[in-house]
PDB file as gemmi writes it, atoms N, CA and C in Angstrom:
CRYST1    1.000    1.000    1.000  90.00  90.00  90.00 P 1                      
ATOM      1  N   UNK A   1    -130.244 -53.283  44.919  1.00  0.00           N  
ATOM      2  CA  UNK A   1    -130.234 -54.718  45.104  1.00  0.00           C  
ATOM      3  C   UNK A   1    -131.675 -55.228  45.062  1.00  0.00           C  
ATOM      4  N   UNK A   2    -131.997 -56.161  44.200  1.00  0.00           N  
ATOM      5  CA  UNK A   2    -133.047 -56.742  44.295  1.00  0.00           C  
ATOM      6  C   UNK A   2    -133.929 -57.633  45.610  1.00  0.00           C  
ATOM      7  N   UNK A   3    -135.180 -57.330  45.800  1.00  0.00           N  
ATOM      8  CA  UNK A   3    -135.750 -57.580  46.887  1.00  0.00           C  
ATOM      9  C   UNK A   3    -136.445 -58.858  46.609  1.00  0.00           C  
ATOM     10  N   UNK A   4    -136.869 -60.222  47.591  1.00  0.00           N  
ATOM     11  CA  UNK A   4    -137.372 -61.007  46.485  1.00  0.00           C  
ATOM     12  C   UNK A   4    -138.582 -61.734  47.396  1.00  0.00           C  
ATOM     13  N   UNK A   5    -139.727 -62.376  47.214  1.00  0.00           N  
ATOM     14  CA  UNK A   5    -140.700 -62.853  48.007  1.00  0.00           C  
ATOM     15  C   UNK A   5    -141.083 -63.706  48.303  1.00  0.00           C  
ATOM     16  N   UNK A   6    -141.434 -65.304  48.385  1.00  0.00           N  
ATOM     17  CA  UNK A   6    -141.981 -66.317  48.146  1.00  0.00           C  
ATOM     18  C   UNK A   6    -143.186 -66.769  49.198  1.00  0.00           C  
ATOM     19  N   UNK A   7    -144.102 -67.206  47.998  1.00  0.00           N  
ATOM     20  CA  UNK A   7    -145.317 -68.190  49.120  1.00  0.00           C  
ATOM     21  C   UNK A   7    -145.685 -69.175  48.162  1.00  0.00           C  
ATOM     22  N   UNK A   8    -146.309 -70.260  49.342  1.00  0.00           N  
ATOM     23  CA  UNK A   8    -146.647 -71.172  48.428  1.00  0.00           C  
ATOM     24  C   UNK A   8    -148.101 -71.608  49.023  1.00  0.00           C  
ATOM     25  N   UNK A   9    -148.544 -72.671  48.176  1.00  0.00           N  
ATOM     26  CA  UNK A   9    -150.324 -72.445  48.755  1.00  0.00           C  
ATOM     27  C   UNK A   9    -151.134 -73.499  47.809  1.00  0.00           C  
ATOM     28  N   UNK A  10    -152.689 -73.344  47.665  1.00  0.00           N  
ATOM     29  CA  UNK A  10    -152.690 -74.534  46.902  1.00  0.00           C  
ATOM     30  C   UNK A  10    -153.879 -73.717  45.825  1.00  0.00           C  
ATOM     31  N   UNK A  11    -153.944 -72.811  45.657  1.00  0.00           N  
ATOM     32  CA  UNK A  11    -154.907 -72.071  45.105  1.00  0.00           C  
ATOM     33  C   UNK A  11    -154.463 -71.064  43.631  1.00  0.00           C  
ATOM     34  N   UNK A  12    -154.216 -72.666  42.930  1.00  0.00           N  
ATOM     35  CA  UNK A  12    -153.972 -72.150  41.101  1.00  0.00           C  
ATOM     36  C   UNK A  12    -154.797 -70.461  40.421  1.00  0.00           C  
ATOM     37  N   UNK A  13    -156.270 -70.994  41.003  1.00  0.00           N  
ATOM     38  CA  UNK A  13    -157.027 -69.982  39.884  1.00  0.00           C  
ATOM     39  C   UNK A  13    -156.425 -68.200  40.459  1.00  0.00           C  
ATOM     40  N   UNK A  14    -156.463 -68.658  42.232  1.00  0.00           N  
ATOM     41  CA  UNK A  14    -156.081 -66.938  42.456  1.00  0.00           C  
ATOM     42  C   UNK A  14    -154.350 -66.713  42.666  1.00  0.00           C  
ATOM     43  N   UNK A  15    -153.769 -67.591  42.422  1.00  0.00           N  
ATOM     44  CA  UNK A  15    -152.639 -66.911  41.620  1.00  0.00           C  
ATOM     45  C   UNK A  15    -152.467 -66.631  40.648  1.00  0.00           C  
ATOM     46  N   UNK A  16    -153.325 -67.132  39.584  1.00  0.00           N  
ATOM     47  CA  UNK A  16    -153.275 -66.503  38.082  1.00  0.00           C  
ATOM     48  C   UNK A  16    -154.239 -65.441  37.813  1.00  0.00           C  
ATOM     49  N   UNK A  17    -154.920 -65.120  38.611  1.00  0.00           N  
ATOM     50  CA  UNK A  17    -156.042 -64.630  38.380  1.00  0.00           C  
ATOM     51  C   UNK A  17    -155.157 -63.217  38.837  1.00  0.00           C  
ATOM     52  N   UNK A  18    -154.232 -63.245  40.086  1.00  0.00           N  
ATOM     53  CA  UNK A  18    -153.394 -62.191  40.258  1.00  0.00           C  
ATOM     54  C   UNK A  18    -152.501 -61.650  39.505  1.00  0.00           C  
ATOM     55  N   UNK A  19    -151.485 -62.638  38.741  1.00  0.00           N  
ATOM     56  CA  UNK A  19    -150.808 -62.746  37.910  1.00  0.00           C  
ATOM     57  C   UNK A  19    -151.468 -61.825  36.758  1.00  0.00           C  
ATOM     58  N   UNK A  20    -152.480 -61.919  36.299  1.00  0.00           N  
ATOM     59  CA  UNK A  20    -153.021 -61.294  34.916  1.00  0.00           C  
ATOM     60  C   UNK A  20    -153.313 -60.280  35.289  1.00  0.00           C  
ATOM     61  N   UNK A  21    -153.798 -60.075  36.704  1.00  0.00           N  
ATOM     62  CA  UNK A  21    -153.977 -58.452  36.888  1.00  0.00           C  
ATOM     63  C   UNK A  21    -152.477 -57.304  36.774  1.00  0.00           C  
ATOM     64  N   UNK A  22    -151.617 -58.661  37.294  1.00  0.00           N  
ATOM     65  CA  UNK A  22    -150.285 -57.513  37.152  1.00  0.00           C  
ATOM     66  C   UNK A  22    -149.969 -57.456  35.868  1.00  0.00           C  
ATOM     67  N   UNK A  23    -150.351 -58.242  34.905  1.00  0.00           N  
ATOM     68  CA  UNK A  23    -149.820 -58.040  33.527  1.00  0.00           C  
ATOM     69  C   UNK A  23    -150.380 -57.123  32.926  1.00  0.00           C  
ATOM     70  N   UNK A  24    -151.269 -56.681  33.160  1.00  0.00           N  
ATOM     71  CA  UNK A  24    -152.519 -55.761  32.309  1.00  0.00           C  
ATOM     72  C   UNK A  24    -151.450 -54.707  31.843  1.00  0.00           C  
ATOM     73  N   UNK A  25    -150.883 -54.359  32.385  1.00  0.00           N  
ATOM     74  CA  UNK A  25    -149.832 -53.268  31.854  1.00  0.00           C  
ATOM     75  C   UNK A  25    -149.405 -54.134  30.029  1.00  0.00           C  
ATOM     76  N   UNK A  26    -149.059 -54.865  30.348  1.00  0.00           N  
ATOM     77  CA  UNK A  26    -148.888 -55.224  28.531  1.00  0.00           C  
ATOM     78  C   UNK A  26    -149.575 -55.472  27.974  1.00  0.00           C  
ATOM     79  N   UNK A  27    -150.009 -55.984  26.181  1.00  0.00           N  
ATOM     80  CA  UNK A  27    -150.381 -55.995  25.593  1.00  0.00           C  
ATOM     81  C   UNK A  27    -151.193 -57.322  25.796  1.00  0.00           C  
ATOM     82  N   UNK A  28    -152.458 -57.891  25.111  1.00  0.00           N  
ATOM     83  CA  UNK A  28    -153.092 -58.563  25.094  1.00  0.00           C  
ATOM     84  C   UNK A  28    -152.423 -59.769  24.432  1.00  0.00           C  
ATOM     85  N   UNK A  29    -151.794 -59.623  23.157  1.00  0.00           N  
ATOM     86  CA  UNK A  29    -150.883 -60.322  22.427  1.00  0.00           C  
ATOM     87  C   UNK A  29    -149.809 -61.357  23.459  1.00  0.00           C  
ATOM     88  N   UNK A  30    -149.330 -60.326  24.001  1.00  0.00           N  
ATOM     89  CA  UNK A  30    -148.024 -60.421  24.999  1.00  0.00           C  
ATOM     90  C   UNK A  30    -148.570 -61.757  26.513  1.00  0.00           C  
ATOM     91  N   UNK A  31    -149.378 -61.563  26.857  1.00  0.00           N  
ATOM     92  CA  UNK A  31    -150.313 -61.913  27.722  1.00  0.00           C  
ATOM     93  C   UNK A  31    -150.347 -63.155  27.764  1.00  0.00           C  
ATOM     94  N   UNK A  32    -151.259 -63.329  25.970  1.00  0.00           N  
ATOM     95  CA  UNK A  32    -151.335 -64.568  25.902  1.00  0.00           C  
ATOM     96  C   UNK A  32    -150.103 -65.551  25.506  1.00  0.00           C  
ATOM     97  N   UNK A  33    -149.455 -65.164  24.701  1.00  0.00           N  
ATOM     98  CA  UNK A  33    -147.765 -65.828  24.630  1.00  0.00           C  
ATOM     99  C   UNK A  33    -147.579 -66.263  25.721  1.00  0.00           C  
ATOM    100  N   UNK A  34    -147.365 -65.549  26.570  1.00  0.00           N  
ATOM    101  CA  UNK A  34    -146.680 -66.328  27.718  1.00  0.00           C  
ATOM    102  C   UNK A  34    -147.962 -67.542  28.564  1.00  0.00           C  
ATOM    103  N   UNK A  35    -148.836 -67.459  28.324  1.00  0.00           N  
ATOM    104  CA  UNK A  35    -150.033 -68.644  28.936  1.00  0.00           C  
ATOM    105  C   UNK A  35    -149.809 -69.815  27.339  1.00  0.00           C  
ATOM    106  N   UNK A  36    -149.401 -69.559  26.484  1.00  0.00           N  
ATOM    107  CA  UNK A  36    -149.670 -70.260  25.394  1.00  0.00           C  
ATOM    108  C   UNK A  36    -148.267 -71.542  25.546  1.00  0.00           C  
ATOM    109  N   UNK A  37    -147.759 -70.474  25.875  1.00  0.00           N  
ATOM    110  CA  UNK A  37    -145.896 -71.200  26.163  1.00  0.00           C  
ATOM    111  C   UNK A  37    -145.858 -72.135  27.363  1.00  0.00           C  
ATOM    112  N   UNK A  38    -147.154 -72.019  28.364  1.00  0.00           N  
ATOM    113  CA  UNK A  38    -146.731 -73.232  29.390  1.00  0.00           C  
ATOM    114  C   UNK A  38    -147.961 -73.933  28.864  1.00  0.00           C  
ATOM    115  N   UNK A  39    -148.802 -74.041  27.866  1.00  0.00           N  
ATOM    116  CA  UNK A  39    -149.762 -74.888  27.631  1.00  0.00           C  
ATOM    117  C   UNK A  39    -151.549 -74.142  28.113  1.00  0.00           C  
ATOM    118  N   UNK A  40    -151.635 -73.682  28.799  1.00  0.00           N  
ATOM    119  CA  UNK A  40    -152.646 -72.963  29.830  1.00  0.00           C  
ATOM    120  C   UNK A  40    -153.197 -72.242  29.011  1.00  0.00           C  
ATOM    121  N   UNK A  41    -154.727 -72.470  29.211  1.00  0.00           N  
ATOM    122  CA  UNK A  41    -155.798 -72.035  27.892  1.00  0.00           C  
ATOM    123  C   UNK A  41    -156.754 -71.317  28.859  1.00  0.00           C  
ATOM    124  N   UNK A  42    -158.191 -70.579  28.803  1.00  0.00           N  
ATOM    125  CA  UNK A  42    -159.018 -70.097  29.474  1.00  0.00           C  
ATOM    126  C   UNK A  42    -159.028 -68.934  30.139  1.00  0.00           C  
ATOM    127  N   UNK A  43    -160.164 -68.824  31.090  1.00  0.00           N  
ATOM    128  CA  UNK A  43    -160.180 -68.148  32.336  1.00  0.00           C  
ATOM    129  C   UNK A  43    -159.605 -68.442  33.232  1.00  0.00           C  
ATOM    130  N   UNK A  44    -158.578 -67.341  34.538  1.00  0.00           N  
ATOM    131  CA  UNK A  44    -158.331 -67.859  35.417  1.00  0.00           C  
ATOM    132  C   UNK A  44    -158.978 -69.074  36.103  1.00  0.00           C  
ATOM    133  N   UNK A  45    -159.814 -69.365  36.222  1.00  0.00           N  
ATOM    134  CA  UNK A  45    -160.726 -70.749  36.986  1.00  0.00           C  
ATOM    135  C   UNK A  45    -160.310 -71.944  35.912  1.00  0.00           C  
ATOM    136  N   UNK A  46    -160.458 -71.958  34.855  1.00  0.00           N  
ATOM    137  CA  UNK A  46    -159.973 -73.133  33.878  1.00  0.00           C  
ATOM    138  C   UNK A  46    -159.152 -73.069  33.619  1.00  0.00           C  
ATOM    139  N   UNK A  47    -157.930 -72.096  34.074  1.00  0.00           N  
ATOM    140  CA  UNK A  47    -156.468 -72.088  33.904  1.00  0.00           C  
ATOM    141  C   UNK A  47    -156.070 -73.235  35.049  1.00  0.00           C  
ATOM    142  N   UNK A  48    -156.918 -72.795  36.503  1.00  0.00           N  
ATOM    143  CA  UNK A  48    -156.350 -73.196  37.676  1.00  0.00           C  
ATOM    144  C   UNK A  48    -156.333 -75.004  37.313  1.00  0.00           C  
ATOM    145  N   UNK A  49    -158.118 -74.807  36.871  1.00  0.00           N  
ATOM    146  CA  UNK A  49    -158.638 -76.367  36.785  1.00  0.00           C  
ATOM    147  C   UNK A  49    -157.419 -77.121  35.747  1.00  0.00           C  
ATOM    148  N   UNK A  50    -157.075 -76.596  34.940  1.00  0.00           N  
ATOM    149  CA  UNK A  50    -156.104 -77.892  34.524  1.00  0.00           C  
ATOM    150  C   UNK A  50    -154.879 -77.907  34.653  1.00  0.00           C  
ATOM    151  N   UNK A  51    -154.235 -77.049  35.984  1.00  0.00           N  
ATOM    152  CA  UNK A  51    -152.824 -76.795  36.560  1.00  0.00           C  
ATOM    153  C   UNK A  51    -153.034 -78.136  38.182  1.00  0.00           C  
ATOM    154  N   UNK A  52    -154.572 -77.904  38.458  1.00  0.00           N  
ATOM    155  CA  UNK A  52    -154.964 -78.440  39.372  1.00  0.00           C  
ATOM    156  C   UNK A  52    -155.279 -80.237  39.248  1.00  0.00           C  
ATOM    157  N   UNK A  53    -155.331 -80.163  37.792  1.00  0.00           N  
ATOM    158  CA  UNK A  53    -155.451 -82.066  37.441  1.00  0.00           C  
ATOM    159  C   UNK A  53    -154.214 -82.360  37.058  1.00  0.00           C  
ATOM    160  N   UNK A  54    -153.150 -81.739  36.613  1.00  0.00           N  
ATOM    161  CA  UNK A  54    -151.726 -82.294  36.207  1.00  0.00           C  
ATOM    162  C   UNK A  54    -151.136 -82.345  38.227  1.00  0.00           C  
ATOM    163  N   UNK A  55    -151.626 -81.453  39.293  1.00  0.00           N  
ATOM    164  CA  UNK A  55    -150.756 -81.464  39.896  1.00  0.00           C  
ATOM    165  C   UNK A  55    -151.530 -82.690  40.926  1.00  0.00           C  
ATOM    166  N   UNK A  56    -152.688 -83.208  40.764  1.00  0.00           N  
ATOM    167  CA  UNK A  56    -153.564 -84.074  41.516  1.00  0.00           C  
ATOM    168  C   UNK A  56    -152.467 -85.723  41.334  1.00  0.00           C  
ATOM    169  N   UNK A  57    -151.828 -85.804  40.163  1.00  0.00           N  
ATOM    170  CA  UNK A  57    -150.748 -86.779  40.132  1.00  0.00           C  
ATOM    171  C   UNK A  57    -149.460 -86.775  40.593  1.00  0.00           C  
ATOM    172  N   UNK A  58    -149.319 -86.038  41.438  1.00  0.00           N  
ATOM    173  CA  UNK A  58    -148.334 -86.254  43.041  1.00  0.00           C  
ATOM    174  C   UNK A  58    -148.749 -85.984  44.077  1.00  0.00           C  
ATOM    175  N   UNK A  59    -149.257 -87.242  44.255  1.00  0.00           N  
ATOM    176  CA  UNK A  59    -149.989 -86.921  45.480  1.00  0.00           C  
ATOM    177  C   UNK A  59    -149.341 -86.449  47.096  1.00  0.00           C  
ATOM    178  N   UNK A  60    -147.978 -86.628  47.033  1.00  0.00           N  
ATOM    179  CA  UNK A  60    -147.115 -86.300  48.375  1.00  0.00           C  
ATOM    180  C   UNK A  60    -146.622 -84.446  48.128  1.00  0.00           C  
ATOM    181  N   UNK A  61    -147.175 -83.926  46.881  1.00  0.00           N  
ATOM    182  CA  UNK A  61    -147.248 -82.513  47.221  1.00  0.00           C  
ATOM    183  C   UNK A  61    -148.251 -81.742  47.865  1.00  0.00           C  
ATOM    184  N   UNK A  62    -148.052 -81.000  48.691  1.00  0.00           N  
ATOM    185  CA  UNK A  62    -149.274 -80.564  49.587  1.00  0.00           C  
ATOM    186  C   UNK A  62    -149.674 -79.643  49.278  1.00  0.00           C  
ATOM    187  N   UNK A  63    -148.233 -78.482  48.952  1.00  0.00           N  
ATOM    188  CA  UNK A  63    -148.816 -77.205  48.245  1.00  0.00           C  
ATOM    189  C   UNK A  63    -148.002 -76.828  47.217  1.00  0.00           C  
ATOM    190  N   UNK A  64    -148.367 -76.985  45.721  1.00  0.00           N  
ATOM    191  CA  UNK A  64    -147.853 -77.126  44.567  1.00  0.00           C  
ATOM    192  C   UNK A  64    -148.309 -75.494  44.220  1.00  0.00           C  
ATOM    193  N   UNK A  65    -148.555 -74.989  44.177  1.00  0.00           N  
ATOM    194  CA  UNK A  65    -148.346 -73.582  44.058  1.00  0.00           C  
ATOM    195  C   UNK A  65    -147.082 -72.782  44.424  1.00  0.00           C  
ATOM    196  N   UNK A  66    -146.162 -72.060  43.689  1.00  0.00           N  
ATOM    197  CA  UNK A  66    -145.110 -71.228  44.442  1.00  0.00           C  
ATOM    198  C   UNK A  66    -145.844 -69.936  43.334  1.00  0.00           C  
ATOM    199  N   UNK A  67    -145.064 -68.975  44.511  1.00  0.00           N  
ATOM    200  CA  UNK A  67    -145.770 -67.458  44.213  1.00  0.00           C  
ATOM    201  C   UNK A  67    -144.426 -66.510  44.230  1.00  0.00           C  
ATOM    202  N   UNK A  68    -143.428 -66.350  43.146  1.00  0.00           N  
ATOM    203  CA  UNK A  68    -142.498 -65.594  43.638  1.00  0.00           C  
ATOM    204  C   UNK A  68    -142.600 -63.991  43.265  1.00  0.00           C  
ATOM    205  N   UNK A  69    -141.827 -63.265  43.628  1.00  0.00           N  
ATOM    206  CA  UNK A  69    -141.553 -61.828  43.499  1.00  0.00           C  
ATOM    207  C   UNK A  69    -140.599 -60.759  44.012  1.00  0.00           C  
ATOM    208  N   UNK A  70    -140.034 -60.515  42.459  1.00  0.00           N  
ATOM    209  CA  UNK A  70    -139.041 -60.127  42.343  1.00  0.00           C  
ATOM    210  C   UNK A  70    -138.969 -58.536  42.485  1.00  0.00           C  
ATOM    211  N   UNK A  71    -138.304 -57.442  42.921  1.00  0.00           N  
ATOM    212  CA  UNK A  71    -138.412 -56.078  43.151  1.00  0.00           C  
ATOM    213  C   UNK A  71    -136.993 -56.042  42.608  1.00  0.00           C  
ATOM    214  N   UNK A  72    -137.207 -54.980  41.173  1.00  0.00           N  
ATOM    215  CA  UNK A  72    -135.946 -54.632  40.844  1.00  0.00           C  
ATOM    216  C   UNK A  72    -135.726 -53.163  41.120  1.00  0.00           C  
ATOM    217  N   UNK A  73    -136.576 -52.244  41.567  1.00  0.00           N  
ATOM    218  CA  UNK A  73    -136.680 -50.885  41.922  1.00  0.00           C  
ATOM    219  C   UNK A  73    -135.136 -50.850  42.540  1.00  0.00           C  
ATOM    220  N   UNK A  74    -134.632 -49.788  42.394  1.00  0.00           N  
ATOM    221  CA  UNK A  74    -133.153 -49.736  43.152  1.00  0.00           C  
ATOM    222  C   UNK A  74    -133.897 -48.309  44.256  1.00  0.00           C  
ATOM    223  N   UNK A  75    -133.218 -48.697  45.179  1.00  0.00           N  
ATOM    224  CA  UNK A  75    -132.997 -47.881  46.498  1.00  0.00           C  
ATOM    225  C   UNK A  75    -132.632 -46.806  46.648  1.00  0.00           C  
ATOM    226  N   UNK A  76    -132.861 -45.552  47.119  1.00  0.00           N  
ATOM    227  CA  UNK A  76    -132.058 -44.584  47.608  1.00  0.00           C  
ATOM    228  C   UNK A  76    -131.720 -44.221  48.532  1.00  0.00           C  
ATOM    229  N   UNK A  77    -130.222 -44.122  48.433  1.00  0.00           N  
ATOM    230  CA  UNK A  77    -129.120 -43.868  50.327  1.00  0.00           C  
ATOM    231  C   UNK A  77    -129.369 -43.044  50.567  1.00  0.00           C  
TER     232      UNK A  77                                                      
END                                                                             
């Protein structure tokens, strides 16, 4: 059964900056596809910076960051 995690927070660059460390396992190609597909160009820090000016226009969100994680490892009885 899958295990699952959530946080939330306001700190774009070091969740992506985490995010890419867990990806390193794939390909460089692969990597960028998926940053290309939500728009998100740069270094973690200029990833954050323009996740951080789209989210500066709601201002009644406090912490626009969610951090989820998923564990599909299965268990042993």
């Amino acid at each position: 059964m899958p295990t699952a995690n959530a946080n939330t927070g306001n700190g774009f660059s070091k969740a992506i900056s985490y995010a890419l460390q867990e990806a390193k396992k794939y390909p460089e190609e692969e990597r960028a596809k998926v940053l290309e597909l939500n728009q998100v160009y740069g270094s973690s820090k200029e990833m954050g910076k323009q996740m951080r000016e789209v989210s500066d226009d709601r201002k009644t969100v406090q912490k626009p960051v969610l951090h989820v994680q998923i564990n599909f490892i299965r268990m042993k009885n």
